[in-house]
PDB file with one MODEL, atoms N, CA, C and O in Angstrom:
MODEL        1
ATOM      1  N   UNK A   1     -13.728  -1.957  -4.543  1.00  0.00           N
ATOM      2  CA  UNK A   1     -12.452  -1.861  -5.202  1.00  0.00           C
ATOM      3  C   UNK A   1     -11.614  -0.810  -4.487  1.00  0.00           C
ATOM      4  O   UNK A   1     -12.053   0.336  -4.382  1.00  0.00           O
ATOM      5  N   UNK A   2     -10.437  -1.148  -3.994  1.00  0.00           N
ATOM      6  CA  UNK A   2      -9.572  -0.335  -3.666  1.00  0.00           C
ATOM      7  C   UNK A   2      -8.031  -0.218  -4.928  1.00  0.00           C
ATOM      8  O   UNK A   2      -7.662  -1.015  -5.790  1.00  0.00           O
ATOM      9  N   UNK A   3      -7.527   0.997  -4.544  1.00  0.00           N
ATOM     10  CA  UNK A   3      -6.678   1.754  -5.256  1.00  0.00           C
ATOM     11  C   UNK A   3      -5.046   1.702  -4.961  1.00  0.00           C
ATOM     12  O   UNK A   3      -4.481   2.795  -4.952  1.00  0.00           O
ATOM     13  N   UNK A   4      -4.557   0.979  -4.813  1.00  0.00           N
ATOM     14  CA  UNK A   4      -3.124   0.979  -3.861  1.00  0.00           C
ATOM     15  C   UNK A   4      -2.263   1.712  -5.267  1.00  0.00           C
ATOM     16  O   UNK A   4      -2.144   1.226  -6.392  1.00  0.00           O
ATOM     17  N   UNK A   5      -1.794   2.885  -4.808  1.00  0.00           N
ATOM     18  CA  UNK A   5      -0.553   4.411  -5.597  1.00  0.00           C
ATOM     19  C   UNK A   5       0.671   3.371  -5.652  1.00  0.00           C
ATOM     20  O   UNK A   5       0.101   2.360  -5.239  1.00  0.00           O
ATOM     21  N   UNK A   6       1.655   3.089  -5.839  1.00  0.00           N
ATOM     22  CA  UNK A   6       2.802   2.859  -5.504  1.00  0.00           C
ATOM     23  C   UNK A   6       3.752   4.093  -6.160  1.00  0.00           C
ATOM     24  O   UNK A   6       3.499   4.824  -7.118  1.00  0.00           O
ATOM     25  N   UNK A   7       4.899   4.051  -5.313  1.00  0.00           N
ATOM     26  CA  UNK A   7       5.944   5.484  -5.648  1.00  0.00           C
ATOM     27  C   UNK A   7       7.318   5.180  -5.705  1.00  0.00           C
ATOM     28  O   UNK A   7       7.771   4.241  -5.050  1.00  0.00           O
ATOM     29  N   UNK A   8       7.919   5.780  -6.319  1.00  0.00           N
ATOM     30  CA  UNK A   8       9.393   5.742  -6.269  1.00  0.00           C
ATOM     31  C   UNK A   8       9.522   3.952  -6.635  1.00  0.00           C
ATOM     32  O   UNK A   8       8.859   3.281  -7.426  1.00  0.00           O
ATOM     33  N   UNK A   9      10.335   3.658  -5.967  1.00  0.00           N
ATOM     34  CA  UNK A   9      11.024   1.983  -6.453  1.00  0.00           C
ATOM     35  C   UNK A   9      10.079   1.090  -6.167  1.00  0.00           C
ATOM     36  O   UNK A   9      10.305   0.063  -6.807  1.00  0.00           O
ATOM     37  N   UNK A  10       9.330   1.019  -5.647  1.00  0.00           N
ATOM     38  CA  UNK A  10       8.077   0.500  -5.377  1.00  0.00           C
ATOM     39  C   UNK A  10       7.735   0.030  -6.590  1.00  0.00           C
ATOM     40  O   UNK A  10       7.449  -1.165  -6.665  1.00  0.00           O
ATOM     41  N   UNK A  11       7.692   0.808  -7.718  1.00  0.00           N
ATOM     42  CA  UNK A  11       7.011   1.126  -9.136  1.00  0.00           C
ATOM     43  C   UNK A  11       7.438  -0.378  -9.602  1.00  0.00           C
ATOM     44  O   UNK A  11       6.802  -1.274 -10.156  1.00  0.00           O
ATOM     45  N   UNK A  12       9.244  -0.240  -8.987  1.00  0.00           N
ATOM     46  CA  UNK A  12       9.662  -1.161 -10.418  1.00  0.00           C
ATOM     47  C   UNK A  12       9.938  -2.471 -10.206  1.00  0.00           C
ATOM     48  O   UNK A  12      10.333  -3.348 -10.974  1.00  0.00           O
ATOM     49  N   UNK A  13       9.428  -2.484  -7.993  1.00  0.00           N
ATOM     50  CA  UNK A  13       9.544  -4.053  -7.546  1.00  0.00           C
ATOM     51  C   UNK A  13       8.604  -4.446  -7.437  1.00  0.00           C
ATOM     52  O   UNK A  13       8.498  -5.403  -6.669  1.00  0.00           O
ATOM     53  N   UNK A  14       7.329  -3.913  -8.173  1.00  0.00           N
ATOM     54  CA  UNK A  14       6.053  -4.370  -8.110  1.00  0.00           C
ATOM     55  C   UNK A  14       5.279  -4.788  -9.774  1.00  0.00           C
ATOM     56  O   UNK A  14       4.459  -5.601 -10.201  1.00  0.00           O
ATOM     57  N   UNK A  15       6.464  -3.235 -10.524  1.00  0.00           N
ATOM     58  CA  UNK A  15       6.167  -3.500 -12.027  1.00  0.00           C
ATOM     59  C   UNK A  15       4.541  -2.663 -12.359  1.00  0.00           C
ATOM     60  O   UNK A  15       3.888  -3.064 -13.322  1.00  0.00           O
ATOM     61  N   UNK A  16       4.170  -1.877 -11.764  1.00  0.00           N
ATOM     62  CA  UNK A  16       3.017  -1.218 -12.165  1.00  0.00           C
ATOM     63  C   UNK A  16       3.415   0.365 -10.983  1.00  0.00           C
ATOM     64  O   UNK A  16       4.233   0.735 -10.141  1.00  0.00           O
ATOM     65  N   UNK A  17       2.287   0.786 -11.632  1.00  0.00           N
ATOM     66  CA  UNK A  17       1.940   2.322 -10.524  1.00  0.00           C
ATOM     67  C   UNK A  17       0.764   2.216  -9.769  1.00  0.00           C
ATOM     68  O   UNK A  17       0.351   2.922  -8.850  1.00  0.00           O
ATOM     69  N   UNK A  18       0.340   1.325 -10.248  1.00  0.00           N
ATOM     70  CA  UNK A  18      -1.041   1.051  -9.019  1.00  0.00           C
ATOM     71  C   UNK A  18      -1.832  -0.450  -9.306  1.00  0.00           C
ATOM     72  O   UNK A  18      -1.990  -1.042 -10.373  1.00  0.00           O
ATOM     73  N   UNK A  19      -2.201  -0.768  -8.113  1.00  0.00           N
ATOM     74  CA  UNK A  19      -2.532  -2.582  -7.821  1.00  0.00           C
ATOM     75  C   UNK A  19      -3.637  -2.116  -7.910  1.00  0.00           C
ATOM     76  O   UNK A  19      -3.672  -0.993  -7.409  1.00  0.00           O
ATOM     77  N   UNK A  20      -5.225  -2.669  -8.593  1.00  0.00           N
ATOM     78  CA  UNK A  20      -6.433  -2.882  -7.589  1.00  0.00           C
ATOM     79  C   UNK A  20      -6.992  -3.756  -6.794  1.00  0.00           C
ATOM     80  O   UNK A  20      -7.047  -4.953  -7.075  1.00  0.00           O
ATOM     81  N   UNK A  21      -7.405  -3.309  -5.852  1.00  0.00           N
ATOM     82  CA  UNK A  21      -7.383  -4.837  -4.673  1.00  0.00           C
ATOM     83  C   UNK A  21      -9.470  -4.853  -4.371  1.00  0.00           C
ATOM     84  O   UNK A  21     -10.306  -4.025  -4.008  1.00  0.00           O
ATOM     85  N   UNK A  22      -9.474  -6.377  -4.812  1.00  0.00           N
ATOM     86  CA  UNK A  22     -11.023  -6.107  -4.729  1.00  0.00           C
ATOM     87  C   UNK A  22     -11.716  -6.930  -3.890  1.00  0.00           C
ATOM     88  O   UNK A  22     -12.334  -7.993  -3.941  1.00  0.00           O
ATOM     89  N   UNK A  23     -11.387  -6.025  -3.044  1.00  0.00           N
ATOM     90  CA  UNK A  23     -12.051  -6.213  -1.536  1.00  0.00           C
ATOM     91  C   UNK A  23     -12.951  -4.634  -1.158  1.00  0.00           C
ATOM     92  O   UNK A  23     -12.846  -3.440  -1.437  1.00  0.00           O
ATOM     93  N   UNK A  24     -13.924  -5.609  -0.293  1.00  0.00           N
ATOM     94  CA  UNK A  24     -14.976  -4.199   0.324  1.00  0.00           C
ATOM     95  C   UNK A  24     -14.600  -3.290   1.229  1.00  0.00           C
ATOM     96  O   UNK A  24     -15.002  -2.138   1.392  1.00  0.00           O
ATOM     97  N   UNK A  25     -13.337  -4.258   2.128  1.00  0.00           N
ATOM     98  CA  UNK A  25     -12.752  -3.608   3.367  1.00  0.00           C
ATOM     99  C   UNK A  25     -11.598  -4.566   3.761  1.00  0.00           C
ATOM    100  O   UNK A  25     -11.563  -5.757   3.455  1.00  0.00           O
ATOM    101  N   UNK A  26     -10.755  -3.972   4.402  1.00  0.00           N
ATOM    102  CA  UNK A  26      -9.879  -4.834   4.607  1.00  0.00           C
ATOM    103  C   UNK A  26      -9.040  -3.493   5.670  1.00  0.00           C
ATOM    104  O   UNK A  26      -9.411  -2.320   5.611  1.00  0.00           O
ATOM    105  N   UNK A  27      -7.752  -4.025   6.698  1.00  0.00           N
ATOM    106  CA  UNK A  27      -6.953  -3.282   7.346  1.00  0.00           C
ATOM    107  C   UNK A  27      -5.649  -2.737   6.423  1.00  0.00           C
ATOM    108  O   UNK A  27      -5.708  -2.823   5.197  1.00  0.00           O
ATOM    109  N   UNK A  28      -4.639  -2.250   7.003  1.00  0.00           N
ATOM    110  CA  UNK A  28      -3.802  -1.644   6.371  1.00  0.00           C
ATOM    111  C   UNK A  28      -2.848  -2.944   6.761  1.00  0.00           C
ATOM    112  O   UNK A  28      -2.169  -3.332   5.810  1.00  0.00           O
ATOM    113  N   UNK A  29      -2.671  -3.727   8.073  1.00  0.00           N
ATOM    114  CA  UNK A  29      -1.884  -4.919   8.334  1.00  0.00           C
ATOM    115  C   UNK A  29      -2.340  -6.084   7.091  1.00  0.00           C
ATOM    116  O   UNK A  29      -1.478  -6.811   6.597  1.00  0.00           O
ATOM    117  N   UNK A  30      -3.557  -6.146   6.731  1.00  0.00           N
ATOM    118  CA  UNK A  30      -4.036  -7.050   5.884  1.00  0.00           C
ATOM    119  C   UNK A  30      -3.713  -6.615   4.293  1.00  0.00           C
ATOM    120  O   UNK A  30      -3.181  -7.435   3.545  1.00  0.00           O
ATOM    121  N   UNK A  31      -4.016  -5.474   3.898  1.00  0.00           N
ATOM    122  CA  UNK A  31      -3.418  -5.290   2.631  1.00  0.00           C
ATOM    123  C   UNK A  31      -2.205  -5.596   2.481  1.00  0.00           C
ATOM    124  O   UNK A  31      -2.018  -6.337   1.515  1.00  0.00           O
ATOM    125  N   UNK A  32      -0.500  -5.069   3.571  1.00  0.00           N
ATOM    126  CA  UNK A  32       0.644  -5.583   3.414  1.00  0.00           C
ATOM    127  C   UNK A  32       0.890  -6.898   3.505  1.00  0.00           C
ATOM    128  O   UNK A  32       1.862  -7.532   3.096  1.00  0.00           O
ATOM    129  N   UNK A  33      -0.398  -7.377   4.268  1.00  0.00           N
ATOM    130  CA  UNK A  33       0.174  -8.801   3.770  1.00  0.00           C
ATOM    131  C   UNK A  33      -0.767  -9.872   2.812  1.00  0.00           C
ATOM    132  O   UNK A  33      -0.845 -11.095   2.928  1.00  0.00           O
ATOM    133  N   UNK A  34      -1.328  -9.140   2.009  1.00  0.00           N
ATOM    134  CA  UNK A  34      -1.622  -9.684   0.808  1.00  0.00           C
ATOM    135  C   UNK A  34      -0.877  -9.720   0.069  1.00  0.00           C
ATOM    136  O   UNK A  34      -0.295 -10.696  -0.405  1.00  0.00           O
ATOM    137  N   UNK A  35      -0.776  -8.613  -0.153  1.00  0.00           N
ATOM    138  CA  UNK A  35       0.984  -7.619  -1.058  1.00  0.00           C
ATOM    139  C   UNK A  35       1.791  -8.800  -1.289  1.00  0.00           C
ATOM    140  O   UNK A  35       1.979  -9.260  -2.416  1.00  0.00           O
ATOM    141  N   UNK A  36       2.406  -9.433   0.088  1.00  0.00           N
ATOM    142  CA  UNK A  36       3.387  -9.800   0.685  1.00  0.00           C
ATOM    143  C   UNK A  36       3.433 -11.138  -0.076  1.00  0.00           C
ATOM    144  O   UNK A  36       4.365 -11.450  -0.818  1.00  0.00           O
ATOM    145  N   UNK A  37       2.491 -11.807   0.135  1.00  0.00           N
ATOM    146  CA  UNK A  37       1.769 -13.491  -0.624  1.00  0.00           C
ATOM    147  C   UNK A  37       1.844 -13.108  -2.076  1.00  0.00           C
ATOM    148  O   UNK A  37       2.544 -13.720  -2.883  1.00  0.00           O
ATOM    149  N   UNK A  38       1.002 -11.942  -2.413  1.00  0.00           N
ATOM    150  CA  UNK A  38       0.722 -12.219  -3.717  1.00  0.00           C
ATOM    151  C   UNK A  38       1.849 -11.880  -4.775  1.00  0.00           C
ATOM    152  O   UNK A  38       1.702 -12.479  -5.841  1.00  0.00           O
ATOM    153  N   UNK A  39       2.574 -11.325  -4.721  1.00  0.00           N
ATOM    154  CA  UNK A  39       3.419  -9.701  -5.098  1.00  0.00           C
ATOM    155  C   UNK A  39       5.120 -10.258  -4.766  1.00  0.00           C
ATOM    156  O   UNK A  39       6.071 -10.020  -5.510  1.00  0.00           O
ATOM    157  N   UNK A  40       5.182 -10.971  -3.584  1.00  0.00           N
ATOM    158  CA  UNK A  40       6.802 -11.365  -2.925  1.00  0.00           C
ATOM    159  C   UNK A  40       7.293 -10.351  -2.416  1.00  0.00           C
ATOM    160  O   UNK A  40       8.453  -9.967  -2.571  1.00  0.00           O
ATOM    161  N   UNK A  41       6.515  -9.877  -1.819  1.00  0.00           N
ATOM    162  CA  UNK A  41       6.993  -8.286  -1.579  1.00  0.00           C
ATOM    163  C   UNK A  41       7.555  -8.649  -0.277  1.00  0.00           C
ATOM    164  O   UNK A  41       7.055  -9.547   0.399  1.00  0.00           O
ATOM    165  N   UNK A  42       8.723  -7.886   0.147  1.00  0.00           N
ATOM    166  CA  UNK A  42       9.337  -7.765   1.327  1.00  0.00           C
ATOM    167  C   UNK A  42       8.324  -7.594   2.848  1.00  0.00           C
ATOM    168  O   UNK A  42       7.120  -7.693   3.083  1.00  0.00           O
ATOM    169  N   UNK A  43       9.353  -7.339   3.534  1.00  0.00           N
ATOM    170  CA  UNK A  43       8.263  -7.042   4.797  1.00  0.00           C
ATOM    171  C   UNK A  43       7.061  -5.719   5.184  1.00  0.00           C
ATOM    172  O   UNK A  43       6.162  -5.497   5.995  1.00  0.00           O
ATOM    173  N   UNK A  44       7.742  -5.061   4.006  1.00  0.00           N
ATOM    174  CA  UNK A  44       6.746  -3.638   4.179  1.00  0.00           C
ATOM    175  C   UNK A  44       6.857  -2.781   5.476  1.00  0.00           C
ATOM    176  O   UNK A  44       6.224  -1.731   5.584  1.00  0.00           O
ATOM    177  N   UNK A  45       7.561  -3.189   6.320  1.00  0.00           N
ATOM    178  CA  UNK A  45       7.501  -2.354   7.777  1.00  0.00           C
ATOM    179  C   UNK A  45       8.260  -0.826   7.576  1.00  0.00           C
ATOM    180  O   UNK A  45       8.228   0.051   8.440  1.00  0.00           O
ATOM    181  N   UNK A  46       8.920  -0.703   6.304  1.00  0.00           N
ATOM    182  CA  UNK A  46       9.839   0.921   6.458  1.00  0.00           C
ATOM    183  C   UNK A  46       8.704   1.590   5.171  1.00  0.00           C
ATOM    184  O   UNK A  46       8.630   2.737   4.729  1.00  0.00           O
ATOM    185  N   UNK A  47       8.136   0.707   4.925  1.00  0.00           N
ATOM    186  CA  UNK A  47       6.941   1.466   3.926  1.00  0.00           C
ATOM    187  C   UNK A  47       5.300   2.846   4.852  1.00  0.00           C
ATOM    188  O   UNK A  47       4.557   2.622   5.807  1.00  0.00           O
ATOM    189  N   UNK A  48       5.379   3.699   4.227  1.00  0.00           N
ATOM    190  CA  UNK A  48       4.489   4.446   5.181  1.00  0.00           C
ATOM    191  C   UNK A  48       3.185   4.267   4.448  1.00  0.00           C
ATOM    192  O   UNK A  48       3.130   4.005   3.246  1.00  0.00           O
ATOM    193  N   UNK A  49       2.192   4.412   5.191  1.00  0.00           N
ATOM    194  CA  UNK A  49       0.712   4.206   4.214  1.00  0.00           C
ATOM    195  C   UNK A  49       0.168   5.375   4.032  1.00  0.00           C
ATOM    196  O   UNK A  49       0.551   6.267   4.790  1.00  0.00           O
ATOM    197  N   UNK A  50      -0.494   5.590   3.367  1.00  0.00           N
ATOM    198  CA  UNK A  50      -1.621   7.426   3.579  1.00  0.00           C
ATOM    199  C   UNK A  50      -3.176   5.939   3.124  1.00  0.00           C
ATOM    200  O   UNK A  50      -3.147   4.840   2.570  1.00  0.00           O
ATOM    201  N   UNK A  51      -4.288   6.798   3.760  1.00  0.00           N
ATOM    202  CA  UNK A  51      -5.608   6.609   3.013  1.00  0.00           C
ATOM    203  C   UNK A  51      -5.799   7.456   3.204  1.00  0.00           C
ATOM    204  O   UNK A  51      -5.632   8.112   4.232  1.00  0.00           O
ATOM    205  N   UNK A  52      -6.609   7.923   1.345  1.00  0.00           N
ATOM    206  CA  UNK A  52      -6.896   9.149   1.120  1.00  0.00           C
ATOM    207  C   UNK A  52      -6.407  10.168   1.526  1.00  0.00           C
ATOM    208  O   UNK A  52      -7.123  10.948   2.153  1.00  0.00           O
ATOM    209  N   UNK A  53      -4.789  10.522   1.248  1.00  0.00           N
ATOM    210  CA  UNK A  53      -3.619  11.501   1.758  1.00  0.00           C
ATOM    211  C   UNK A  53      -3.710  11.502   2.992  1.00  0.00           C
ATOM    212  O   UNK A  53      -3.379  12.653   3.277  1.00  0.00           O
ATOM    213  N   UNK A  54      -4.029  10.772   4.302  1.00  0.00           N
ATOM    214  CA  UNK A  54      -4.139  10.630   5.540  1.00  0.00           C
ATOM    215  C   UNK A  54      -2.760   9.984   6.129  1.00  0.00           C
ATOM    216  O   UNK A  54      -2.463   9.160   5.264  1.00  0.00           O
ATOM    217  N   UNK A  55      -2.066   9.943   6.838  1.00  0.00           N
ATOM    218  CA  UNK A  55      -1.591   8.625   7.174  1.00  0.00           C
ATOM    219  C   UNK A  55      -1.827   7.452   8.003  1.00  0.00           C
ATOM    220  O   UNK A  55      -2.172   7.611   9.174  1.00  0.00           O
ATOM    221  N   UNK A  56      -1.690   6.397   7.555  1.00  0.00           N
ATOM    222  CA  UNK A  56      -2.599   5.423   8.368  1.00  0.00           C
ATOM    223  C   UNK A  56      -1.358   4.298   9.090  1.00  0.00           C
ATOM    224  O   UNK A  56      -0.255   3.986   8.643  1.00  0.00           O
ATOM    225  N   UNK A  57      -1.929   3.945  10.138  1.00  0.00           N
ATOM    226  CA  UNK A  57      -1.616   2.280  10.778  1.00  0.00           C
ATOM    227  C   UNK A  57      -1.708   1.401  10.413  1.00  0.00           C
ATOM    228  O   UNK A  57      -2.386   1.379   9.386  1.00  0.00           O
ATOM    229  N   UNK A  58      -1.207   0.158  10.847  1.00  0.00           N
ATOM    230  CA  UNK A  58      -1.842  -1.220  10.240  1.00  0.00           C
ATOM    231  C   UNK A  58      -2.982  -1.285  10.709  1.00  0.00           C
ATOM    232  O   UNK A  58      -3.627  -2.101  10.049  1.00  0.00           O
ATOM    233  N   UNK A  59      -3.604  -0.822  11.557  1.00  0.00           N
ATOM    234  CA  UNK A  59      -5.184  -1.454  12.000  1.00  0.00           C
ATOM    235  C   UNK A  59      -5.938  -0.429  11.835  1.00  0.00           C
ATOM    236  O   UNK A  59      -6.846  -0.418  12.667  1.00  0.00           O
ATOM    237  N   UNK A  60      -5.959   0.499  11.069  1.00  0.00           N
ATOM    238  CA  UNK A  60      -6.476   1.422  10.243  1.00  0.00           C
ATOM    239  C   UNK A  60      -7.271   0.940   8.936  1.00  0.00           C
ATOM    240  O   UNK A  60      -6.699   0.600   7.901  1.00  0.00           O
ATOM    241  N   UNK A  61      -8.765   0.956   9.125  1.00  0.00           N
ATOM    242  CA  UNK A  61      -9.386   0.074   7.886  1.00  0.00           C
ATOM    243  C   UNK A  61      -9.386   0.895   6.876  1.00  0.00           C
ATOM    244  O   UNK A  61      -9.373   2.115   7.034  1.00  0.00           O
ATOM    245  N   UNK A  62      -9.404   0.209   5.511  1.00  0.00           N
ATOM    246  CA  UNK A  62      -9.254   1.026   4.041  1.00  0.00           C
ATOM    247  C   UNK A  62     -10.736  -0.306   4.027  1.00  0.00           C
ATOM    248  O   UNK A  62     -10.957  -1.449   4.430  1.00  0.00           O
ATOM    249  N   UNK A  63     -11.594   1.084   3.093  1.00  0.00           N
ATOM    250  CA  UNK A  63     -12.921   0.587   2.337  1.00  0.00           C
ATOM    251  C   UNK A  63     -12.546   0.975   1.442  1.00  0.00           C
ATOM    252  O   UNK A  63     -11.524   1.599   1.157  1.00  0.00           O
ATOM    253  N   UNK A  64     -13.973   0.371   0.506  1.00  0.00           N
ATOM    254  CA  UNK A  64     -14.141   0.548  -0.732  1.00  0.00           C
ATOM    255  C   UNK A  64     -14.131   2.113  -1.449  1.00  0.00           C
ATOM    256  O   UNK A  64     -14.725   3.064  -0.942  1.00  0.00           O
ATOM    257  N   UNK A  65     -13.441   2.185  -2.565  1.00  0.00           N
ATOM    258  CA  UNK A  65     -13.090   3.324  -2.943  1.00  0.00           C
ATOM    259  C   UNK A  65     -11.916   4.623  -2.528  1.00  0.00           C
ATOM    260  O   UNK A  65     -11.736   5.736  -3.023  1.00  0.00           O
ATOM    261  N   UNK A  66     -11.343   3.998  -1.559  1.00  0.00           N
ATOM    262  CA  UNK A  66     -10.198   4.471  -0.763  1.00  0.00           C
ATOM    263  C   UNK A  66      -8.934   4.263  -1.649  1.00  0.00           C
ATOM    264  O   UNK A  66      -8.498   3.144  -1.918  1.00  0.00           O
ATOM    265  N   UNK A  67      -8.478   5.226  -2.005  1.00  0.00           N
ATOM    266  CA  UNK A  67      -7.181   5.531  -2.478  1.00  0.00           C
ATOM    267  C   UNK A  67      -5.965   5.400  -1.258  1.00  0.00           C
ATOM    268  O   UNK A  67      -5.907   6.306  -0.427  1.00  0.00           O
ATOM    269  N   UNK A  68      -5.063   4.328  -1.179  1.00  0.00           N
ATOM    270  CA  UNK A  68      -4.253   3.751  -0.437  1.00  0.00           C
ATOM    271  C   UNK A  68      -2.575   4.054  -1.433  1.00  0.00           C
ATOM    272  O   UNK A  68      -2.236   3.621  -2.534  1.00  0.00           O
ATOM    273  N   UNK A  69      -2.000   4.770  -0.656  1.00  0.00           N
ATOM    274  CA  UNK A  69      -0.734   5.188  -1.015  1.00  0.00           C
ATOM    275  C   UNK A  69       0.383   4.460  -0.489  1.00  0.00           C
ATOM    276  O   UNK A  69       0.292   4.226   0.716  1.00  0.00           O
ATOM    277  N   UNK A  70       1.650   3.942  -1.200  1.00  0.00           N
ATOM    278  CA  UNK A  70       2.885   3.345  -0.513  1.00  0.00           C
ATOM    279  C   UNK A  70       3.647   4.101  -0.316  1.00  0.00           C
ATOM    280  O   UNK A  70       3.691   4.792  -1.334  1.00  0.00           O
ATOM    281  N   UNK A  71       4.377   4.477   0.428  1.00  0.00           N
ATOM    282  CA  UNK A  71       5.032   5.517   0.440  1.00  0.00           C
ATOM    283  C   UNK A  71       6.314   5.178   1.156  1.00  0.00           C
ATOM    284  O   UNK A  71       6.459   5.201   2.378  1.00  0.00           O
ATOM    285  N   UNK A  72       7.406   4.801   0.089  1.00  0.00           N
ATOM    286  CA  UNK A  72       8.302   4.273   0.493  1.00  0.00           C
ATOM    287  C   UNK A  72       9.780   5.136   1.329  1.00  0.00           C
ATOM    288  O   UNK A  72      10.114   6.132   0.686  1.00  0.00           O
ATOM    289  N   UNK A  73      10.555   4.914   2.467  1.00  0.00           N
ATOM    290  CA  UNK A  73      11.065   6.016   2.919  1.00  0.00           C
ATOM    291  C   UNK A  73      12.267   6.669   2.342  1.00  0.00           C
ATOM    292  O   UNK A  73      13.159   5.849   2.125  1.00  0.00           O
ATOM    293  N   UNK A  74      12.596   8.006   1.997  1.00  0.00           N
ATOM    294  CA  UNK A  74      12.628   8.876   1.242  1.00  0.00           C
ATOM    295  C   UNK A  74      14.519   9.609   1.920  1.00  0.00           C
ATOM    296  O   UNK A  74      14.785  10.241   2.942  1.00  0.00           O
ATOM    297  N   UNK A  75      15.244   9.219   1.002  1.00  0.00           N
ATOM    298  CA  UNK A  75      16.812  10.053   1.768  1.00  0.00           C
ATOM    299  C   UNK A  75      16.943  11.244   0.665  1.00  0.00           C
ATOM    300  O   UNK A  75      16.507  11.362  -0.481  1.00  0.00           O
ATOM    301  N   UNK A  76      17.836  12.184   1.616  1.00  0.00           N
ATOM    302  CA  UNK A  76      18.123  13.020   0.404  1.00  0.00           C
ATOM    303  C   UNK A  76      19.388  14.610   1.138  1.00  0.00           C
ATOM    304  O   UNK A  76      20.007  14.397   2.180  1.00  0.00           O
ATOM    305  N   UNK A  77      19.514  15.739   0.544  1.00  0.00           N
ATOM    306  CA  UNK A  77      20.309  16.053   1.264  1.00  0.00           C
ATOM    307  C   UNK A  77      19.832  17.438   1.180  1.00  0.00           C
ATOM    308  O   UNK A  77      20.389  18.323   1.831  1.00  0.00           O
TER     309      UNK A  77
ENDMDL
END
């Protein structure tokens, strides 16, 4: 079981604060595009990832029990 955070507007184009995705392993390219199928979610490319407060790539694997963060990009002044 993985943990996907969602933040900021994320929250309210997804409708929750966190997905669980139940898979053993999977990439960070493969979770966005599960997302993407399951969810209608946009392209995800201005979205940043963390595993486990890290930041990750798309070909960066998330296992089981990995807390996976969206981290959508952030303006301000």
């Amino acid at each position: 079981m993985i943990t996907v955070l969602l933040f900021a507007h994320l929250q309210e184009q997804f409708g929750t604060e966190k997905i669980i995705v139940h898979e053993t392993e999977l990439t960070v390219g493969e979770l966005k595009e599960r997302l993407k199928a399951e969810y209608n979610w946009g392209d995800g490319q201005q979205v940043m990832v963390a595993i486990n407060e890290e930041y990750a790539v798309d070909e960066d694997i998330i296992k089981t029990e990995d807390a996976v963060a969206l981290i959508p990009p952030v303006s301000g002044g």
